[in-house]
C-alpha positions as CSV (number, residue, x, y, z in Angstrom):
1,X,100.7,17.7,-109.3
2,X,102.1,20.1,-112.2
3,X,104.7,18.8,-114.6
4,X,106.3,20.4,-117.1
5,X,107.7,17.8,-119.9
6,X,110.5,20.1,-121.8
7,X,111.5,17.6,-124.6
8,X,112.4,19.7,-128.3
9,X,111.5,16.5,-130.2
10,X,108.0,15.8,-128.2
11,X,105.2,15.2,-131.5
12,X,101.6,15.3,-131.4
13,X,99.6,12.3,-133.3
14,X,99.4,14.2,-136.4
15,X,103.2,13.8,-136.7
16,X,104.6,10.9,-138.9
17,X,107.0,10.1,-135.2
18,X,106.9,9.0,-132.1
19,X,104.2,10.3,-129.4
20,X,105.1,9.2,-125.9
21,X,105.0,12.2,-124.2
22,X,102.0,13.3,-125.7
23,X,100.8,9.7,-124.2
24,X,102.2,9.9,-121.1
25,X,100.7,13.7,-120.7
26,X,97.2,12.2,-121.6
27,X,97.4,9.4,-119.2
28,X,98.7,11.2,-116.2
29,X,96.3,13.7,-117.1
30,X,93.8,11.7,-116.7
31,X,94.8,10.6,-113.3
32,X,94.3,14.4,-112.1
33,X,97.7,15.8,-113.1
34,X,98.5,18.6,-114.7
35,X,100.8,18.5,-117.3
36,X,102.0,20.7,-120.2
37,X,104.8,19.5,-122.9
38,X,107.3,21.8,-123.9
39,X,108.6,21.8,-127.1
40,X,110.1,23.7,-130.9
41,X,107.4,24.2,-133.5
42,X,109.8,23.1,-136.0
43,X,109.1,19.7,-137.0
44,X,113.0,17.6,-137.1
45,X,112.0,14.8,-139.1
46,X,110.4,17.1,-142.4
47,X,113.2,19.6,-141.0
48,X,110.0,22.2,-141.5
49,X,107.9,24.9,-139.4
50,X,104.2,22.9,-138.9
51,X,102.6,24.6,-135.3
52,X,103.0,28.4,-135.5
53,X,101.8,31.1,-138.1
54,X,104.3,33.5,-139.3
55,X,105.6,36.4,-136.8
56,X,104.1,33.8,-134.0
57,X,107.1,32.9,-131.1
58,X,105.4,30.7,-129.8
59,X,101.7,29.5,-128.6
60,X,99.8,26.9,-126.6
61,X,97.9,24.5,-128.4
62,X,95.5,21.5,-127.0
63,X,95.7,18.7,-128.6
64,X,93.5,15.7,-127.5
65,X,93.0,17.6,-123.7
66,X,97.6,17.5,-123.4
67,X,98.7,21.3,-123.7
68,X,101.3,21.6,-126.0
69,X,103.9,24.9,-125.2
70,X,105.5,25.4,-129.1
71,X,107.9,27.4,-129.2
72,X,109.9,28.9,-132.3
73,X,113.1,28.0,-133.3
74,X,115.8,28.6,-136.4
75,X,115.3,26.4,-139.4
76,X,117.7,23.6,-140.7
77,X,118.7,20.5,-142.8
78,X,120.7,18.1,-142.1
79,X,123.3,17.8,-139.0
80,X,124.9,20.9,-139.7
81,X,125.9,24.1,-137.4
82,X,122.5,25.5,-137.8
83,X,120.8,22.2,-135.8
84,X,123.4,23.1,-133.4
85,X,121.4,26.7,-132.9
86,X,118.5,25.5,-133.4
87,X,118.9,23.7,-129.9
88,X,120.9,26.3,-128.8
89,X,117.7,28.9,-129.3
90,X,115.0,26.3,-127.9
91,X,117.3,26.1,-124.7
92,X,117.6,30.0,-124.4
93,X,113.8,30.1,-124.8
94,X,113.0,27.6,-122.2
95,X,115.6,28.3,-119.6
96,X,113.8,32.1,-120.6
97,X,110.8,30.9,-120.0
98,X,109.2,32.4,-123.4
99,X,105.3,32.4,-123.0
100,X,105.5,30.2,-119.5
101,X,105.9,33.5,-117.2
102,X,102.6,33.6,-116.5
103,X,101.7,30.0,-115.9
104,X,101.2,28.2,-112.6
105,X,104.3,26.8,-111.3
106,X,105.1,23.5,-111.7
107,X,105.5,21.0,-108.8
108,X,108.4,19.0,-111.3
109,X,110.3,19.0,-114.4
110,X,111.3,16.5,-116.4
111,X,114.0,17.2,-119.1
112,X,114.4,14.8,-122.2
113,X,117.0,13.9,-124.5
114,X,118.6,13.7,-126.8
115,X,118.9,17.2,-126.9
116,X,120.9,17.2,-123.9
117,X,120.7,21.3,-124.0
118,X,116.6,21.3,-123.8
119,X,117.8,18.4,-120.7
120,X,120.4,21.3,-119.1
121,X,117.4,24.4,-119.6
122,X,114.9,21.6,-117.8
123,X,117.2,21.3,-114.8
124,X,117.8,25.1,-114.5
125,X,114.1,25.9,-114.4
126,X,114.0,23.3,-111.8
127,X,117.2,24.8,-109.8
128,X,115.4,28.2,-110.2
129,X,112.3,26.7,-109.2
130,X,113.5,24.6,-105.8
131,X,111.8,21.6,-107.6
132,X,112.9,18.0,-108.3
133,X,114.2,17.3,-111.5
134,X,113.7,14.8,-113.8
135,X,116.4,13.8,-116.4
136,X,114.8,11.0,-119.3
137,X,117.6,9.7,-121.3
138,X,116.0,7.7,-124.6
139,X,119.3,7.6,-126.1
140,X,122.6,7.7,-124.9
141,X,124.4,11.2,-126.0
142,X,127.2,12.0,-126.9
143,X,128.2,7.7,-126.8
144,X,125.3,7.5,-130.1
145,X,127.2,10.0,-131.8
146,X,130.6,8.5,-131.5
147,X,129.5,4.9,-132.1
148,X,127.4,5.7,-135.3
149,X,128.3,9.2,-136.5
150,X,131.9,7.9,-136.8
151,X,132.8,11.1,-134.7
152,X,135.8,11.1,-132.5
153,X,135.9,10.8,-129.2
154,X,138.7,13.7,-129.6
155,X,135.7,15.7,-131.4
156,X,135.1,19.1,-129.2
157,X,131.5,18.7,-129.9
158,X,131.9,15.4,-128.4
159,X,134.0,16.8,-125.4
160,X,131.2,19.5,-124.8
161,X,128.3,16.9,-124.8
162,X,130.4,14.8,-122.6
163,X,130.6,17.4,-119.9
164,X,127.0,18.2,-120.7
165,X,126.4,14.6,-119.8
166,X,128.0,14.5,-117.1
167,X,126.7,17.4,-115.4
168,X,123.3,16.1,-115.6
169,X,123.9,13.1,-114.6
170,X,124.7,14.5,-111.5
171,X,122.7,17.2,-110.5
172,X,119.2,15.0,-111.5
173,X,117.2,13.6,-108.6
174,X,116.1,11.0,-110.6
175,X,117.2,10.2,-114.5
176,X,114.7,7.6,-116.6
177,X,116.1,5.0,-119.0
178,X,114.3,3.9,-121.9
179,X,117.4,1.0,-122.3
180,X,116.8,-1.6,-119.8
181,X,120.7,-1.9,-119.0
182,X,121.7,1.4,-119.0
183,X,122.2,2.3,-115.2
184,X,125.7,1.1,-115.2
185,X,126.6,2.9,-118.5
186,X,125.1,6.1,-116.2
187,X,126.8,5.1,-113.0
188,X,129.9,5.7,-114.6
189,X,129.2,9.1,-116.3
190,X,128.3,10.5,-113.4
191,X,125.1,9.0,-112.2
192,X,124.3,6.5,-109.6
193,X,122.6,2.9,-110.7
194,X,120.2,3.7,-107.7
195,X,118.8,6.7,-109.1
196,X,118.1,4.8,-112.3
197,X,114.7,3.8,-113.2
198,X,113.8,1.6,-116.4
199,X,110.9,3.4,-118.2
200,X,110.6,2.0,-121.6
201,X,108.8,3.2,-124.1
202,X,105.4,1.9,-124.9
203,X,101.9,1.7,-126.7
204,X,98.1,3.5,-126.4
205,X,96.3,0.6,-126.8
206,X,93.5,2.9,-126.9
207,X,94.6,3.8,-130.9
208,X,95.4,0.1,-131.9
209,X,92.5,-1.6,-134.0
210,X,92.0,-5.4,-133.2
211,X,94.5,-6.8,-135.2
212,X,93.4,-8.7,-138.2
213,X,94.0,-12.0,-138.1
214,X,97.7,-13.8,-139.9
215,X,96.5,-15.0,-143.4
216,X,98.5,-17.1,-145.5
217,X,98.6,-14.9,-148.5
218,X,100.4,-15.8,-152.1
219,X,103.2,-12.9,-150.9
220,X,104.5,-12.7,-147.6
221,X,105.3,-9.2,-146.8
222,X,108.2,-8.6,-144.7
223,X,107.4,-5.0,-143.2
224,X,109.3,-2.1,-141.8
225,X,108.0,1.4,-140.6
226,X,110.2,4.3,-139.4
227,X,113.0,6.3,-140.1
228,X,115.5,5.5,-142.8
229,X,118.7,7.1,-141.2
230,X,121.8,5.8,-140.5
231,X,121.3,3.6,-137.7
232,X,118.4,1.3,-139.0
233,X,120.3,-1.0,-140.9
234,X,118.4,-0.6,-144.1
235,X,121.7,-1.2,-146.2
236,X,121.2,-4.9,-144.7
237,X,117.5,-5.4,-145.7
238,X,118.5,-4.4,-149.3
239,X,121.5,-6.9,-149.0
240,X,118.9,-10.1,-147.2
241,X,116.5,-9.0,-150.5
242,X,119.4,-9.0,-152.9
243,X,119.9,-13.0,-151.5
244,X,116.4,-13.9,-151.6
245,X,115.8,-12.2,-155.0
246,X,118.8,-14.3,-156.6
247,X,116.7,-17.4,-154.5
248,X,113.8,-17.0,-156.7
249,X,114.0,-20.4,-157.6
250,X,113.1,-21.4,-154.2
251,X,109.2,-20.9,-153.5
252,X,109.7,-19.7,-150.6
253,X,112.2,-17.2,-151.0
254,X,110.5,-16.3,-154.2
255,X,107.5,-14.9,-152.7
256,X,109.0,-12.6,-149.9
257,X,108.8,-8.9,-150.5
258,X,110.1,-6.2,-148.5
259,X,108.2,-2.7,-147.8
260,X,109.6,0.4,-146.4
261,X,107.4,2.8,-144.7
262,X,109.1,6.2,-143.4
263,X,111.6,8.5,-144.7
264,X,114.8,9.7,-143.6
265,X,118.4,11.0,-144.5
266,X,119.2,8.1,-145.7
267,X,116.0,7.3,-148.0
268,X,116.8,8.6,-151.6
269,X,120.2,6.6,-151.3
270,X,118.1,3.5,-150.3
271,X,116.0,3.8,-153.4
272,X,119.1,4.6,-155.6
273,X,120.7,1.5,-154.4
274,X,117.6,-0.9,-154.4
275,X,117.2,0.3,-158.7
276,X,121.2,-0.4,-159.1
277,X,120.8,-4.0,-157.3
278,X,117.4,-4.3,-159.6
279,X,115.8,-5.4,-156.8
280,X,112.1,-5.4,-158.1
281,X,111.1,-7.2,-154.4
282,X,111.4,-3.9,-152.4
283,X,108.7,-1.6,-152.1
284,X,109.2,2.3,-150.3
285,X,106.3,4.0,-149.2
286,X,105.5,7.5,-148.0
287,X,105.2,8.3,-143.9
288,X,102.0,7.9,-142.3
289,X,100.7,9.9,-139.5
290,X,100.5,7.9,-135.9
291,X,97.1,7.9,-135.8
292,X,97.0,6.3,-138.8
293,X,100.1,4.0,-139.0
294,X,98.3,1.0,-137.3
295,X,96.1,0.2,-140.7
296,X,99.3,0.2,-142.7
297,X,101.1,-2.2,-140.1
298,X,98.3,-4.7,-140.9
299,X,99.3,-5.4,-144.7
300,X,102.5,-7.1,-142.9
301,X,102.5,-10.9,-142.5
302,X,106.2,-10.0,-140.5
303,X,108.4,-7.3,-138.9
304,X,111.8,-6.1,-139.4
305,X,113.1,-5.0,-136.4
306,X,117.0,-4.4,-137.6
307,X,119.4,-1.9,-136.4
308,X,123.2,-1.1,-137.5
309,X,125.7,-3.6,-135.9
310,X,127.0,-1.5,-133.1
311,X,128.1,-1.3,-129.8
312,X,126.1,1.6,-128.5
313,X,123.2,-0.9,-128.7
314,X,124.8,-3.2,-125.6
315,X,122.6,-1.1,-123.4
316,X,119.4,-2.1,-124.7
317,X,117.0,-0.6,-127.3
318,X,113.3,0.9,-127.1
319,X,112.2,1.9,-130.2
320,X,108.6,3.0,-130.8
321,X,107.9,1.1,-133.6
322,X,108.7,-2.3,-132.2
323,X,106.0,-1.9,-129.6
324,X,103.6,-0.7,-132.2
325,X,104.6,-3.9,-134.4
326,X,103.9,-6.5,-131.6
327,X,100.7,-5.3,-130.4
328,X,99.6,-6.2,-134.0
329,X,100.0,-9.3,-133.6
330,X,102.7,-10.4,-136.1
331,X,105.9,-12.3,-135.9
332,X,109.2,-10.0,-135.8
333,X,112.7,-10.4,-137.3
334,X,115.0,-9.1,-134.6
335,X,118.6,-8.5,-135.7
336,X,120.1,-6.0,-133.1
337,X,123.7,-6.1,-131.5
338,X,122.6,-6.5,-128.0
339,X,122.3,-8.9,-125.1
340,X,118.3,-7.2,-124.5
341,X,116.3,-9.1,-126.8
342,X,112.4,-8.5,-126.0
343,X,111.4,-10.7,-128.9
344,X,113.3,-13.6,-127.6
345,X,111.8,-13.2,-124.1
346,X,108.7,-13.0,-125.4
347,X,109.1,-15.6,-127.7
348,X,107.8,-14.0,-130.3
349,X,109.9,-13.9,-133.7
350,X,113.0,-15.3,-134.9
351,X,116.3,-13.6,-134.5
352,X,119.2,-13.2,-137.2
353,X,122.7,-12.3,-136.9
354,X,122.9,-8.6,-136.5
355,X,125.3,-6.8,-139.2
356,X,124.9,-10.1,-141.6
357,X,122.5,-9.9,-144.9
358,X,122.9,-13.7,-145.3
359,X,121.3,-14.5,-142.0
360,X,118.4,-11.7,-141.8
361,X,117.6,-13.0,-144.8
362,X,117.6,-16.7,-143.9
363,X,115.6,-15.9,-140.4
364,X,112.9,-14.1,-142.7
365,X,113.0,-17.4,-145.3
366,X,112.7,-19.6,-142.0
367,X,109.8,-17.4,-140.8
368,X,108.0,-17.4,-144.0
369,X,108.5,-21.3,-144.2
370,X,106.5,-21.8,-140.7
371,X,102.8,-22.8,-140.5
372,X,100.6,-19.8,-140.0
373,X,99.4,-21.5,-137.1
374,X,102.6,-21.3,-135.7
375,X,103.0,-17.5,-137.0
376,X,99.8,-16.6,-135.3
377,X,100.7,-17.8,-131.8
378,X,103.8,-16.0,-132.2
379,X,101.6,-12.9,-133.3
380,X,99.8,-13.7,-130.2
381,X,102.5,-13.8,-127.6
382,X,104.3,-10.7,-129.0
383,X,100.7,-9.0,-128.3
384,X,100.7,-9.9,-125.1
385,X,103.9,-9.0,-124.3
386,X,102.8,-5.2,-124.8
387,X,99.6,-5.7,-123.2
388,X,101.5,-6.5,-120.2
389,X,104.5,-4.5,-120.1
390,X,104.4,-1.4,-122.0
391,X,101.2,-0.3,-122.2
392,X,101.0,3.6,-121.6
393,X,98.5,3.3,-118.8
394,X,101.2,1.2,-116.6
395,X,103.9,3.3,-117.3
396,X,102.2,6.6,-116.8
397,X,101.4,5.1,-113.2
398,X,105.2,4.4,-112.5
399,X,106.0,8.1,-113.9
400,X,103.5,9.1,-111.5
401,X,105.1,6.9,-108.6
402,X,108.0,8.4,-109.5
403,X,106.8,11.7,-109.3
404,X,105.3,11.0,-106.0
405,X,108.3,9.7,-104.1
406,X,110.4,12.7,-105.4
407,X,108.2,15.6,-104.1
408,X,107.9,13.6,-101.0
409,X,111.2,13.4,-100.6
410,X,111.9,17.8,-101.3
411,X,109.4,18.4,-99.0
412,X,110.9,16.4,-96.1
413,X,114.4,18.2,-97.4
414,X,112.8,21.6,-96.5
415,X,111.1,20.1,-93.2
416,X,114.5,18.3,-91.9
417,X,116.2,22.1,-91.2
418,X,113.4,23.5,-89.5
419,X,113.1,20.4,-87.2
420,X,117.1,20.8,-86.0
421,X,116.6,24.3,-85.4
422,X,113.2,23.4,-83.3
């Protein structure tokens, strides 16, 4: 079967973000698929050009056996109007079909967010192609932007994405959720719960190192890797260090430090604040690359898995890096405003009050208090946890289940008129 995965923010390894298309590609490939992911050249998270050489449009590039379709679009910084045509011009090109013309047809499409226009140029190809379509929602758009852009609901960007929304909600034969309770948010912007599937994101075990095994260690490094924008709740780490700096009289508290792997919008203000609180037990560190990320997640003895107190979270969460910190086999702070908590089910961390310094930084005191030996079978469980459920090897097989039932069920679609006319 041919898919074509049209997703503007889809990254190879190389990239310091996320990769589950190119894992899903590889997997799927691997089960006899063909798949190719469409998506910009421009690189959103070092807002630069990294894929094509100058006076290039666009080009195909095979990474690891997963063809890659980049194509070229208008720089930008920040979320400005020029973002706006940046995804404007990627979902001309692809509803174009810049550079595709010529290759085989695919058999489905599926269309990512949260560019919901890359999603709307996914489903035309697909109308234009009589194939199903495929709508992945990772986050929920234009509900994020409202909840944690402070942007009203009045907003006629807001209004536009809404109809957007809407519209594809409707018209996709099947939409994905990486937020386990998202179907009823869907059902009632357009959707249907039954054409909701639960795909979460996941890990390539294949990349992961056996994790080193939970020392106890004179510092007990409290870890987190990924962006530093607005909704990661970094203001609150800096606060929960702020408390357990000021605690350094307790032995405990006193030998906690904090280190901040990524970058981000919000990064630069991070470090200025952490030097006016004089926090001197917060360390920032560069981005790393995916393929590489896994021997920096080792140095942690814990995980901070925090997010911004909102309600857009009520849903459920999937984020990349809290997969890739439980298959290392270490404890993780959770402190996220929703009723999905994976590190509860798997019983693997402690949870703090989301939205409340003085509690994340009690949950990481309590966790840095426990015996290792009871850090180590929470290290365990959490590992365990991915190994069963979001491996990239399961989930590609329910993509490809998916897949399967939906060309099954167009081709019956085209069989049922010529059988009443028989």
């Amino acid at each position: 079967m041919r898919l074509w995965i049209v997703n503007h923010y889809a990254y190879a390894p190389s990239h310091f973000a996320g990769t589950r298309h190119y894992s899903l590609a590889r997997h799927l490939i691997r089960r006899g698929h063909d798949v190719t992911v469409i998506s910009t050249s421009f690189f959103h998270k070092a807002c630069e050009e990294t894929r094509l050489a100058d006076g290039e449009v666009y080009a195909r590039e095979i990474i690891d056996g997963v063809p890659f379709h980049w194509m070229r679009t208008p720089p930008y910084k920040g979320n400005s109007i020029a973002r706006l045509w940046n995804m404007a011009v990627f979902a001309g090109r692809v509803w174009r079909e810049q550079g595709l013309k010529n290759e085989p047809r695919p058999d489905v499409i599926l269309g990512s967010s949260p560019d919901l226009m890359a999603a709307w140029a996914g489903e035309r190809l697909a109308r234009r192609f009589g194939i199903p379509f495929l709508l992945e929602i990772r986050d929920l758009w234009p509900e994020t932007l409202v909840s944690l852009g402070s942007v009203s609901r009045r907003h006629p960007l807001v209004w536009w994405m809404s109809q957007l929304e809407w519209r594809l909600y409707r018209r996709a034969d099947q939409v994905l959720s990486l937020l386990p309770g998202a179907a009823q948010y869907i059902a009632e912007h357009g959707g249907t719960v039954e054409k909701t599937v639960w795909l979460p994101n996941g890990i390539d075990l294949e990349w992961i190192p056996d994790p080193k095994p939970l020392e106890d260690r004179d510092i007990f490094t409290a870890m987190f890797a990924g962006a530093h924008g607005a909704a990661n709740g970094l203001d609150d780490v800096l606060s929960a260090a702020e408390v357990l700096q000021k605690a350094s009289d307790d032995p405990v508290a006193g030998r906690i430090r904090f280190k901040l792997v990524g970058d981000g919008r919000e990064k630069t203000r991070l470090m200025k604040r952490a030097q006016e609180l004089g926090l001197n037990n917060v360390e920032f560190a560069p981005p790393v690359p995916k393929h590489q990320v896994y021997a920096t997640l080792q140095e942690a003895d814990a995980f901070l898995m925090v997010l911004e107190n909102s309600p857009v979270f009520r849903w459920g969460i999937s984020p990349n890096k809290l997969w890739d910190y439980l298959a290392c086999a270490r404890p993780v702070i959770f402190s996220v405003s929703t009723p999905f908590n994976p590190i509860e089910d798997a019983r693997a961390g402690v949870t703090a009050t989301p939205g409340d310094p003085r509690s994340l930084a009690g949950a990481i005191r309590q966790l840095a208090a426990l015996p290792l030996s009871e850090r180590q079978a929470m290290g365990r469980r959490g590992r365990l946890h991915v190994e069963q459920h979001h491996s990239f090897v399961s989930l590609a097989s329910q993509l490809e289940d998916v897949m399967n039932q939906l060309t099954a069920k167009t081709a019956f679609s085209k069989l049922e008129p010529l059988r009443r006319a028989a």
